[in-house]
Every structure is written in structure tokens, then in C-alpha cells.
C-alpha positions as semicolon CSV with decimal commas, in nm:
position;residue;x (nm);y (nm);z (nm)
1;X;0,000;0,000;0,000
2;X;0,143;0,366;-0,074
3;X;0,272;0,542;0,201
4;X;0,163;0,937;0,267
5;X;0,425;1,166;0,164
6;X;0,558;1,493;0,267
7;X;0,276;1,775;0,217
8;X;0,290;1,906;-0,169
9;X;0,377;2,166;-0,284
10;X;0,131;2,427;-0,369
11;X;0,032;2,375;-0,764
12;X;-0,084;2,714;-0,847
13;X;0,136;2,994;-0,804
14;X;-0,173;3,229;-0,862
15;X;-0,081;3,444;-0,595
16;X;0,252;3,557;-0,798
17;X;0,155;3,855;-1,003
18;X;-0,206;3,919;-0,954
19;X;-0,356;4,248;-1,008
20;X;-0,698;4,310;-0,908
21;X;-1,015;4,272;-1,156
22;X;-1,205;4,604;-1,315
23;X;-1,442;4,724;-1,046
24;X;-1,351;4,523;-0,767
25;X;-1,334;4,671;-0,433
26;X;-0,980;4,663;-0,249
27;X;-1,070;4,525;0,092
28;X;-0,759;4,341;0,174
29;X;-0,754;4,031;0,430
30;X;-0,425;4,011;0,592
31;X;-0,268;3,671;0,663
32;X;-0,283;3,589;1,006
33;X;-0,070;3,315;1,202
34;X;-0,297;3,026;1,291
35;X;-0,620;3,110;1,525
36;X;-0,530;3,443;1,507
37;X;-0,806;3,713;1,376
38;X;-0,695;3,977;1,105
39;X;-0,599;4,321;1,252
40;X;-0,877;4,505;1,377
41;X;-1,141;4,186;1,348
42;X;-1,242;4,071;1,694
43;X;-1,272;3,631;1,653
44;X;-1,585;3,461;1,650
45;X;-1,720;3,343;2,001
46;X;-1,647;3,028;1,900
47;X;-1,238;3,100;1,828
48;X;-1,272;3,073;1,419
49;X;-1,106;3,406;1,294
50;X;-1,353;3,594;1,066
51;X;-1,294;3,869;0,811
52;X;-1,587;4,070;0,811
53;X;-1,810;4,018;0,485
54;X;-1,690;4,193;0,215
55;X;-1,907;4,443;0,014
56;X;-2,031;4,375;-0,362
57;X;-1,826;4,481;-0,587
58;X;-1,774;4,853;-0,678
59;X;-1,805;4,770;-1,043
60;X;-1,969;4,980;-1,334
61;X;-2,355;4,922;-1,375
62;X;-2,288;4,762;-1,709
63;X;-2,084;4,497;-1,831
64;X;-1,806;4,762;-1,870
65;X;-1,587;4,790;-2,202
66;X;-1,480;4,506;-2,409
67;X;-1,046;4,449;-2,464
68;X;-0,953;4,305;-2,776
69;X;-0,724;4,024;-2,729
70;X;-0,628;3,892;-3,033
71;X;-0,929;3,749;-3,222
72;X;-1,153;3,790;-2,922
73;X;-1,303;4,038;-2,799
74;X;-1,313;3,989;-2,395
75;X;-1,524;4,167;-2,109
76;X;-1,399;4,172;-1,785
77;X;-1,619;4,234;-1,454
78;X;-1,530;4,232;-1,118
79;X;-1,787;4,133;-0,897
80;X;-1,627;4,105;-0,522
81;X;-1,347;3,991;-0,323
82;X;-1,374;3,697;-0,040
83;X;-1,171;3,573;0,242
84;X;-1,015;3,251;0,235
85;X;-0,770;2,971;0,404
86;X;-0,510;3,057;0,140
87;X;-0,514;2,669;-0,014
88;X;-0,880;2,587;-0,076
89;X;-1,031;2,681;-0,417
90;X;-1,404;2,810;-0,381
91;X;-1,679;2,537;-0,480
92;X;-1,984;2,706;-0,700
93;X;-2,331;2,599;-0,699
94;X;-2,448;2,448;-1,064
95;X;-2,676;2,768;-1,135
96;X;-2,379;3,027;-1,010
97;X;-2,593;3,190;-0,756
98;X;-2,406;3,064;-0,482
99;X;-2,058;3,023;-0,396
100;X;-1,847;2,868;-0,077
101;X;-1,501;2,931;0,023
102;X;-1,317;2,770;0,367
103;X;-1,210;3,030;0,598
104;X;-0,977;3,030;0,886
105;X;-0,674;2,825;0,936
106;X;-0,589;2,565;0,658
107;X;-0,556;2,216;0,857
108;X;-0,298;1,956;0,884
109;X;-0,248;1,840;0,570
110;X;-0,288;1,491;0,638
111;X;-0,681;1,630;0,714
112;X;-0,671;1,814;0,371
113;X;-0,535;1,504;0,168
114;X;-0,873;1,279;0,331
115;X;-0,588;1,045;0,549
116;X;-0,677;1,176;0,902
117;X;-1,001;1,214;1,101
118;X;-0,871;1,477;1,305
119;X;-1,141;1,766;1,422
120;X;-1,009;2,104;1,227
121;X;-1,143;2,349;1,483
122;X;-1,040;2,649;1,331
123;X;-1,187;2,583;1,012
124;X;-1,530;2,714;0,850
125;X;-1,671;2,713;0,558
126;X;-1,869;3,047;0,435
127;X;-2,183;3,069;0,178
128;X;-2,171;3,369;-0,048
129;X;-2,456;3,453;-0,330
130;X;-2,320;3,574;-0,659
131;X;-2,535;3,804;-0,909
132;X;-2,441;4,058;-1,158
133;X;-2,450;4,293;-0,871
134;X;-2,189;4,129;-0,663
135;X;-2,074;3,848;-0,418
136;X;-2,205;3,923;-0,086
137;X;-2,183;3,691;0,256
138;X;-2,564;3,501;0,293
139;X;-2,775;3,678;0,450
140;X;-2,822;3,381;0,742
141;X;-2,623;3,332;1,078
142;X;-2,617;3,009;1,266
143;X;-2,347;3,174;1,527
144;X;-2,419;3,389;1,754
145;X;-2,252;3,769;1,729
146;X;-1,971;3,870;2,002
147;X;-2,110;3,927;2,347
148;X;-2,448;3,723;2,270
149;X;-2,553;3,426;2,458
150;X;-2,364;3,154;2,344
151;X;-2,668;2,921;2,342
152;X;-2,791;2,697;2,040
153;X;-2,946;2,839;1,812
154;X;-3,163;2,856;1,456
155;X;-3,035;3,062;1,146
156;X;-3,136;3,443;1,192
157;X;-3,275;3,546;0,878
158;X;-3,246;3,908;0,895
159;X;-2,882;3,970;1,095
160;X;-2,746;4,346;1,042
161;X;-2,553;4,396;0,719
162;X;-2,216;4,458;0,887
163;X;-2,258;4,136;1,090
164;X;-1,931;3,925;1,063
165;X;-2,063;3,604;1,142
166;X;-2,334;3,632;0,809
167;X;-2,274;3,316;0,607
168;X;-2,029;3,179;0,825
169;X;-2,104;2,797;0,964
170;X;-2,015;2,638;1,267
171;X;-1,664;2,617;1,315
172;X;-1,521;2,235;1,210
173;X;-1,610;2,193;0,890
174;X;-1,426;2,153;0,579
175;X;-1,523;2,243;0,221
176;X;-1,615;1,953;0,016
177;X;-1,518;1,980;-0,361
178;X;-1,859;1,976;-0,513
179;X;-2,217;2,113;-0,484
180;X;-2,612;2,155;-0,578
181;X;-2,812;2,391;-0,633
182;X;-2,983;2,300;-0,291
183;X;-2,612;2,339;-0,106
184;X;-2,239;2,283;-0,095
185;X;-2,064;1,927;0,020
186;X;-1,879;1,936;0,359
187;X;-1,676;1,685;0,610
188;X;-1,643;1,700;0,955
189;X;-1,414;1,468;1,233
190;X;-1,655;1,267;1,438
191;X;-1,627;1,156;1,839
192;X;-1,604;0,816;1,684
193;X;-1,289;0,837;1,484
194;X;-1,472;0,863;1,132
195;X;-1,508;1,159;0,884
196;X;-1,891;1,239;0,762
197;X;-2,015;1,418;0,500
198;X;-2,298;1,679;0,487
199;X;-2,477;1,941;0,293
200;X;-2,458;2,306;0,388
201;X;-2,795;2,459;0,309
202;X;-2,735;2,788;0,083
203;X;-3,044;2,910;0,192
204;X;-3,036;2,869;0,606
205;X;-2,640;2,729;0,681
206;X;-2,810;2,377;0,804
207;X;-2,615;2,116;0,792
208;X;-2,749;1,762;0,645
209;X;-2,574;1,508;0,732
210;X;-2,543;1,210;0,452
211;X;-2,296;0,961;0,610
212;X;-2,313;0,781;0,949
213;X;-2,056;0,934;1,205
214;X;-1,836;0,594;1,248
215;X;-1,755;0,570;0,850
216;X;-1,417;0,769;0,760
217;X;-1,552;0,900;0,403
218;X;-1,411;1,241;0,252
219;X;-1,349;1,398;-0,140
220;X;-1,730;1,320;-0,199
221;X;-1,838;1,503;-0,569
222;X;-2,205;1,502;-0,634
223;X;-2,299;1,281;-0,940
224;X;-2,579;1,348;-1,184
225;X;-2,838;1,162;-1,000
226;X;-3,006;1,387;-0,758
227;X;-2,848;1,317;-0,439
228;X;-2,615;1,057;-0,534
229;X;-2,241;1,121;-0,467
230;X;-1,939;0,952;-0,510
231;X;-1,686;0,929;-0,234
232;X;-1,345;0,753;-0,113
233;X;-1,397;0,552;0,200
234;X;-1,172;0,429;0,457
235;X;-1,178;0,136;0,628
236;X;-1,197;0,167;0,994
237;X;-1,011;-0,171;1,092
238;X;-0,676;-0,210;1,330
239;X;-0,472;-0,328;1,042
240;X;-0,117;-0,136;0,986
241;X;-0,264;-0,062;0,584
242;X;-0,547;0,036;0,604
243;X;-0,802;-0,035;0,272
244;X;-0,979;0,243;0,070
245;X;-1,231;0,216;-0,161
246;X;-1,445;0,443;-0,387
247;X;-1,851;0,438;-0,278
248;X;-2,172;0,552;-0,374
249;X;-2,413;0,717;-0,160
250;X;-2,746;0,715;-0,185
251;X;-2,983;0,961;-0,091
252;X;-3,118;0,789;0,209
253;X;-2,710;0,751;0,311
254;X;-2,719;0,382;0,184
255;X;-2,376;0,294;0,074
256;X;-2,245;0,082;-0,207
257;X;-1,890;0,001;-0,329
258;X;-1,798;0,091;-0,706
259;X;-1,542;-0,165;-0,823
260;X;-1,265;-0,040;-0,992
261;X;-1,154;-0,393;-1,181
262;X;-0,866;-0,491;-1,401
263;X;-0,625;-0,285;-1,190
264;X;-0,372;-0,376;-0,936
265;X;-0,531;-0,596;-0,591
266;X;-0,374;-0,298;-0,379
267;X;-0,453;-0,017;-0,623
268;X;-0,569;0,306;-0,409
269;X;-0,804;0,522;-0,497
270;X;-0,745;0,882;-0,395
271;X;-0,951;1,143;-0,575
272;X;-1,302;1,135;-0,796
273;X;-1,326;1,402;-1,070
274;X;-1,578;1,387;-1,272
275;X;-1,765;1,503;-1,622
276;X;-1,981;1,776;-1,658
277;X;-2,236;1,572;-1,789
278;X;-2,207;1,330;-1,553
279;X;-2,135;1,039;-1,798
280;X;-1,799;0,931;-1,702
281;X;-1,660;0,938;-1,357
282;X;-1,249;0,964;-1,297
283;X;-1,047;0,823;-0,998
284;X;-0,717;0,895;-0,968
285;X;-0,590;0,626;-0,798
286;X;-0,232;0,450;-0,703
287;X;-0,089;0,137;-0,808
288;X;0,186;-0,063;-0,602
289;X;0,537;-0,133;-0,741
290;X;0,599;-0,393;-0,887
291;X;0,870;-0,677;-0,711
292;X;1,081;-0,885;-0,865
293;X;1,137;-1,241;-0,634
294;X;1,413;-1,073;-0,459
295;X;1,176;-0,775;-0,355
296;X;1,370;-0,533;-0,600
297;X;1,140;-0,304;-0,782
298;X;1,103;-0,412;-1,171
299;X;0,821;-0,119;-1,188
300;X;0,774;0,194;-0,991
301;X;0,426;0,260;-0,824
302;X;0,246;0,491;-1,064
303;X;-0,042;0,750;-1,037
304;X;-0,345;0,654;-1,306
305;X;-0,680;0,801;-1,349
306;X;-0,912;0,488;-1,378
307;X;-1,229;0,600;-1,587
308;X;-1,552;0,431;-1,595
309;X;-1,861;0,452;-1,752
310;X;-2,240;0,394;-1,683
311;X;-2,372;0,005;-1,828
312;X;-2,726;-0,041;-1,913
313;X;-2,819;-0,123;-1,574
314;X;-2,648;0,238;-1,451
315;X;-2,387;0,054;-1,299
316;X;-2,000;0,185;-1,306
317;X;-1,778;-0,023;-1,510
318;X;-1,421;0,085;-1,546
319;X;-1,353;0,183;-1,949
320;X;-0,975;0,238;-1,923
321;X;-0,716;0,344;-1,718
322;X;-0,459;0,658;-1,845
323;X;-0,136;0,717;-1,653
324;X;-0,072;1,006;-1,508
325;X;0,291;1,176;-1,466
326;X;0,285;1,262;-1,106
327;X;0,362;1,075;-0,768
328;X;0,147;0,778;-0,656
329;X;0,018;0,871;-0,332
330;X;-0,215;1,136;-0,205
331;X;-0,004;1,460;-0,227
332;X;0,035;1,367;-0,617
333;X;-0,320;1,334;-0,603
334;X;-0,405;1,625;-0,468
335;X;-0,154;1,868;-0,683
336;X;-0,324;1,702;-0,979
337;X;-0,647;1,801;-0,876
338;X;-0,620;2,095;-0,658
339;X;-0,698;2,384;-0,893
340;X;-0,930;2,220;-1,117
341;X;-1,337;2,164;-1,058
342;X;-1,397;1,832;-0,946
343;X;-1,780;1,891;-1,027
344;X;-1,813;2,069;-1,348
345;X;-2,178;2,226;-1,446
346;X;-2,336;2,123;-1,737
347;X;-2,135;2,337;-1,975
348;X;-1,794;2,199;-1,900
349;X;-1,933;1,896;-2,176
350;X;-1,785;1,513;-2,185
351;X;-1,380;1,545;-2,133
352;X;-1,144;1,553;-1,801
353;X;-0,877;1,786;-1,729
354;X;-0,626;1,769;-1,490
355;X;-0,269;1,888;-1,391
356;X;0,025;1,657;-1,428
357;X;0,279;1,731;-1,135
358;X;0,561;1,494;-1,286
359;X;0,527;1,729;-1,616
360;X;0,457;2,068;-1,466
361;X;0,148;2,101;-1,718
362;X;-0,237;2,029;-1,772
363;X;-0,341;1,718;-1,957
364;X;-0,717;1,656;-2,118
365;X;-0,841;1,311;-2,123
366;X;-1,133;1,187;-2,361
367;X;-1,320;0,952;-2,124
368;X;-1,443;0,788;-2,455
369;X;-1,175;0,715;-2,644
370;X;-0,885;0,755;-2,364
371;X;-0,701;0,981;-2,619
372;X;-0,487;1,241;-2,444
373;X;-0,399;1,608;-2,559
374;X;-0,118;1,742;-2,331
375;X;-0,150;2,151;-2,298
376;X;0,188;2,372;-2,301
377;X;0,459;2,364;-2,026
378;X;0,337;2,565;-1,768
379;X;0,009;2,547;-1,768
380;X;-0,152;2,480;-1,407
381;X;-0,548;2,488;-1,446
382;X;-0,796;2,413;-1,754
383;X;-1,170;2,434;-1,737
384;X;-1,406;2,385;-2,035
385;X;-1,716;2,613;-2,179
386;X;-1,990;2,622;-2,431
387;X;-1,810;2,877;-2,663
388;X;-2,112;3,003;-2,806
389;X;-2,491;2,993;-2,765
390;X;-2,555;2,738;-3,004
391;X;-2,228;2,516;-2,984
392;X;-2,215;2,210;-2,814
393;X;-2,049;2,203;-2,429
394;X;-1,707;2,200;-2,367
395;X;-1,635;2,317;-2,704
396;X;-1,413;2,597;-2,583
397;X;-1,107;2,507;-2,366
398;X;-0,954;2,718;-2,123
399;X;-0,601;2,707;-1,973
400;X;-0,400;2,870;-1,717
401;X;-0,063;2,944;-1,674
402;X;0,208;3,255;-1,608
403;X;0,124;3,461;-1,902
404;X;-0,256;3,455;-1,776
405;X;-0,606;3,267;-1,921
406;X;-0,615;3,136;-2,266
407;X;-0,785;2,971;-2,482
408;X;-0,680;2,685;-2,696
409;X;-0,790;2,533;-3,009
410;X;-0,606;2,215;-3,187
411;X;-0,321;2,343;-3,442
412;X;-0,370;2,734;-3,358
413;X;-0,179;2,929;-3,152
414;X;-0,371;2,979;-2,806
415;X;-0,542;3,323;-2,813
416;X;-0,523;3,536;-2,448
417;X;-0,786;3,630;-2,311
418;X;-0,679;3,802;-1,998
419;X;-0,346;3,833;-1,837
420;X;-0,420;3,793;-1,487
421;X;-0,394;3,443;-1,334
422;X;-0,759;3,330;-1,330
423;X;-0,901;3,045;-1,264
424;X;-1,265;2,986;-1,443
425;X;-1,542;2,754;-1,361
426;X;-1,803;2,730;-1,650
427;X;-2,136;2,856;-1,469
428;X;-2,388;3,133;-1,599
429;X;-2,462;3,456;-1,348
430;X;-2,820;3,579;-1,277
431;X;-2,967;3,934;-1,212
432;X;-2,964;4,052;-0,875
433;X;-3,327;3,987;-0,724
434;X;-3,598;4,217;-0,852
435;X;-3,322;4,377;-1,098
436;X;-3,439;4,448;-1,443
437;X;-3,049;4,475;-1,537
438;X;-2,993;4,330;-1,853
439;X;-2,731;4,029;-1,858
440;X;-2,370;4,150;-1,893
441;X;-2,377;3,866;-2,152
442;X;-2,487;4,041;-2,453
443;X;-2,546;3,983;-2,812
444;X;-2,254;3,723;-2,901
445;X;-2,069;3,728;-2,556
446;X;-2,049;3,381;-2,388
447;X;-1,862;3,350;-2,027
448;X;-1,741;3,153;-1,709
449;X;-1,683;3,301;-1,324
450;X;-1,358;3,398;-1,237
451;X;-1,144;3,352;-0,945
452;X;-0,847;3,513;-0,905
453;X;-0,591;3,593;-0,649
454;X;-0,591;3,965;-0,494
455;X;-0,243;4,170;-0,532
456;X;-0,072;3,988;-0,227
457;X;-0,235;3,676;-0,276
458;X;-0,466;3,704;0,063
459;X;-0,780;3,702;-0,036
460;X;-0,964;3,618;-0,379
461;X;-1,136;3,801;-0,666
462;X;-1,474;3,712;-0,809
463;X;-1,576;3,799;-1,142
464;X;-1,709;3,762;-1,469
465;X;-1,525;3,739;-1,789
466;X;-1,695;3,694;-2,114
467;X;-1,574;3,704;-2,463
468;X;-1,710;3,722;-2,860
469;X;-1,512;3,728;-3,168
């Protein structure tokens, strides 16, 4: 079995040269040592340090002017900045209305990788709604304010606007890495020594829980069955190696194994990723070395993404596996996935992307054929789009790396269409409530949400970024 490795090293150096968005505001969140509250903040009651909620974006009332970047023509909208631990990624809702980044102090990483159970106690996760008017903290609070009562309590509805517990959940939770349009995926340590899983109501901050406390599951991804998801369980057993194994969850919390055949008896799953159509589900997973009779090693363990497909009866059946170039164990895992969405909406099409740490680039995978297209050196993040109104989904890819976001077509040179480090995740942006605002989106322009870091890499920039040629 593959032993844990030294924590990884961050993938995306996003944080390098970041300049802030058009029309974003220029709240700053300063780093703080861990458990300690930014400068000026007073802590929560309950000792997670809290930024307070940032305002919406500053941003023109329009969509603002178009830049000509190449052949396209790209729009560029800031819509808000938002705290977070400095490692996780924000998770979106399908529809884009909501949006839910973990605050406070990153934990251990053997609690970020999925190996430990250990309670993360200065770790939250906060629920932001996104519009063309801005990103803004929920308008709930499930924690009491500093110097209330520190009794139980419901969600408050109606807390003040300046309020720096709005959107913010109980502290101990982690951010899961995919969500509905009914709420966001989170773990939590149990008493009992496991790891559950739950859904974070967008609309009150409730907390469903999915999984039974004593099972140590984590890295759940919704699937496109309503309220199925797809997990990596642990077993909870005294042996030295212990054995993982990718589930399915039902609604009712009813779990079933998905076999992963034809690989390796001690192959390891680590991470699901799947397609944004929800045909074709990817687990990157490790295979032992292989020994030779005098226990030398004839073949080094390897890191593979195992795809597999839906049969007639909707069960998974493994289609092919595709090596990966990137260490076999969860940190390699974890770079590989870290800046990409694990949960792609319906845009983002049939294909996989991920980042290859052995080959400091992004790969694309087609789950059908198991044909791979390797992107330029450099390149740390790809995300797919519908590139126009009436083309199919994922027809447009989009890649990250130092000289900004681009996009890339097969035998053309990729055309950039911004020069700040961005990150995109294909979902569409709604009017603010009761807003006759037209969509920013006009005519011919097609776009994805944007994250991006702030100046000095503390906080993170929401926004929209749209394009027409």
C-alpha cells in the first residue's frame, strides 16, 4: 500500500503577479498566524477568525468595455473579493448563484489530503450569493454575534448587514469539492474516529448530514443523479494498511462500493473528478510497485486516473485506465487536482482535465476514447465552456498558466484572453433579485466566473469574464 508523503507543494502559483479585476473593491484580508483574527477583526465566540463580509463589488452598472485580445473580444467584470484559508479553491453551486469558500486556518495536511479524522477546529466554511451585482456573505447566521448568549441556536434570517458572522457555519467543517443547487458538500471529524459528510444549506447554513458518524468518508463530488455522490472511504479496521475504496451514496445515506476492476489488488483510490455531464466518472488512484522475487522493484508505483462509464443497468464499469505523470500517493493526487473543478456544471461537456505534477502542465483526457492532448509547459489549471450559444459544451477550452487565461484550439496558436492568473469555472450569473439589469452577456458574448488571487495573494477576486469574436 502507498505510504503518505511529505505535504505538496502548492500547484498554483496564482498568488505571484495578480492584479486586481475592473471594479472590484480593495478590501484586503491580511494573513494571520494560525487562530489568530486579522488586525482590527475581533474572533468569533467560538475562536474561528472571521474577516468581516466583504461588500459587492464597486463595479460599473454595465458589463463595462470590451479588450480586444487577439481574435476575441473579452469583457472583464469584477464582482467582489472573499476571504479565504489561502489553499482551498471556492466550490460554486451548478446555477452560479451561490458560492463557498473555507475560511480560517488551513488544517494539517494529512486532514486536507482525506488520510486523518482529526477535528479542524479552526476551520469554517462560508456561503456567499453571486449576481451581476456582486458576491455578498448570505444573508443567514447560525453563530451567535460577540457578546451574545452563546446558546444553540436557529439561522437568523435578517442579521445586520455589517454582521461578521453572516454566512459563516459552525466552526469544524471543511469544504467539500462539489455542490447543488440545494447546497455545498462538507466533512467534519466525528467523536467516533470517522469523517462524515454533509450538505450546507445555501439558503439557512443547516447542515445535512449524509454519512453515518463511524464511516471515515471524505473527497465526496455530487454525481448526476439527484443526491447521489461519489466518495473515497476508509476502512476503519486495526490493520497497519489500512483499505480504501471508492462508494456511492445514496440519498437515504445507503452505501455501495464501485469496483474499480482490471487494476492492481492494492490499487488506491485517492480522488473522484468527474464530467460535466455526468457520464464518465475519474479516480485517480495509485498502483503498487511492482517486485521482482528478490523484492527489487522491476516497476515503480504509478499515479493513473481509472475511468468508468455507466452500463445499461447504470452501474459503473471501469472503461480504461490513463497514466498520469505525477507521484502515486495522495499529495500527487491532490496537486493534480487541486486547482481544477472536481464537479463541473453542465457546460464543461464530456472530457477531463487535470494537472500533471511529474510534467509541470495540464493534460485533457477523452473519457471515450482515452485519447490524451497534453496543454503547453506551464500550464496549471484548464476548465471547459460552451463557446457560443448554439455550440455544443465544452467546445471551448480554457487554460491557465504565467502569461494569464487562454484559450486553446487544436493546431492554432492559443489566443489570451486576460493576463491575470484566473481560474474559471463554467457557470452562468443571474440578475440581482428584482433587478431588471440586462445580462452583462450580450449579443454574441459567452462567459465563465472567475477567481483570481488579490495583489498579495490574501484574499480572492470574483468575477465575470466573457468574450465574442
Amino acid at each position: 500500500m502507498p505510504t503518505r508523503s511529505a505535504p505538496p507543494r502548492p500547484v498554483l502559483w496564482l498568488c505571484a503577479a495578480a492584479a486586481a479585476l475592473p471594479g472590484c473593491i480593495e478590501e484586503r484580508v491580511p494573513v494571520r498566524p494560525l487562530g489568530q483574527a486579522p488586525t482590527g477583526v475581533a474572533p468569533s465566540p467560538r475562536g474561528i477568525p472571521v474577516a468581516p463580509p466583504s461588500s459587492p463589488a464597486q463595479a460599473q452598472s454595465g458589463a463595462g468595455p470590451a479588450l480586444t485580445q487577439g481574435a476575441a473580444r473579452v469583457l472583464v467584470r469584477g464582482l467582489g473579493e472573499v476571504a479565504y484559508d489561502g489553499r482551498t479553491l471556492p466550490v460554486v453551486s451548478p446555477d452560479g448563484r451561490h458560492l463557498a469558500t473555507q475560511v480560517g486556518a488551513a488544517p494539517p495536511w494529512g486532514v486536507s489530503l482525506g488520510i486523518d479524522a482529526e477535528p479542524a477546529p479552526l476551520s469554517a466554511v462560508r456561503v456567499h450569493t453571486v449576481d451581476r451585482s456582486g458576491v455578498r456573505p448570505a444573508a443567514w447566521s447560525v453563530i451567535p454575534p460577540a457578546g451574545a448568549p452563546q446558546q444553540a441556536r436557529g439561522p437568523d434570517p435578517a442579521p445586520a448587514p455589517d454582521e461578521p458572522t453572516r454566512g459563516l457555519s459552525e466552526p469544524g467543517l471543511l469544504l467539500g469539492r462539489g455542490a447543488t443547487n440545494q447546497g455545498v458538500l462538507v466533512e467534519q471529524a466525528t467523536t467516533t474516529g470517522g469523517r462524515r459528510i454533509g450538505l450546507l444549506s445555501w439558503q439557512t447554513g443547516q447542515v445535512r448530514w449524509v454519512t453515518p458518524e463511524h464511516e471515515h468518508l471524505a473527497h465526496a463530488i455530487p454525481m448526476d443523479e439527484p443526491g447521489t455522490l461519489v466518495a473515497v472511504r476508509r476502512s476503519q479496521s486495526d490493520q497497519p494498511s489500512p483499505v480504501y475504496e471508492v462508494v456511492q451514496v445514496g440519498q437515504d445515506g445507503s452505501m455501495r462500493a464501485v469496483p474499480l476492476p482490471g487494476g492492481a489488488a492494492e490499487e488506491w483510490p485517492l480522488l473522484p473528478v468527474r464530467t460535466g455531464d455526468g457520464a464518465w466518472l475519474g479516480v485517480l488512484s495509485a498502483t503498487p510497485p511492482t517486485l521482482d522475487a528478490l523484492g527489487r522493484v522491476v516497476e515503480p508505483a504509478r499515479l493513473v486516473l481509472v475511468i468508468a462509464g455507466r452500463d445499461a443497468s447504470g452501474a459503473w464499469r471501469v472503461a480504461r485506465r490513463v497514466p498520469v505523470a505525477g507521484s502515486a500517493d495522495p499529495a500527487g493526487a491532490y496537486q493534480a487536482l487541486a486547482s481544477i473543478d472536481a464537479a463541473p456544471g453542465p457546460d464543461s461537456g464530456a472530457r477531463l482535465g487535470l494537472f500533471e505534477p511529474g510534467a509541470g502542465r495540464c493534460a485533457v483526457i477523452d473519457p471515450a476514447t482515452g485519447s490524451v492532448t497534453r496543454l503547453p509547459s506551464g500550464s496549471v489549471s484548464v476548465s471547459f465552456a460552451a463557446a457560443g450559444s448554439g455550440d455544443a459544451p465544452g467546445s471551448m477550452l480554457l487554460y491557465t498558466d504565467r502569461g494569464g487565461l487562454r484559450r486553446w484550439d487544436p493546431g492554432a496558436a492559443p489566443v489570451t484572453l486576460s493576463t491575470l492568473p484566473i481560474v474559471t469555472r463554467s457557470r452562468p450569473i443571474g440578475a440581482a433579485q428584482g433587478s431588471t439589469e440586462p445580462a452583462p452577456a450580450t449579443g454574441d458574448f459567452r462567459g465563465v466566473l472567475s477567481i483570481s488571487p488579490s495583489r498579495q495573494g490574501e484574499s480572492l477576486i470574483i468575477g465575470w469574464l466573457g468574450w465574442t469574436e
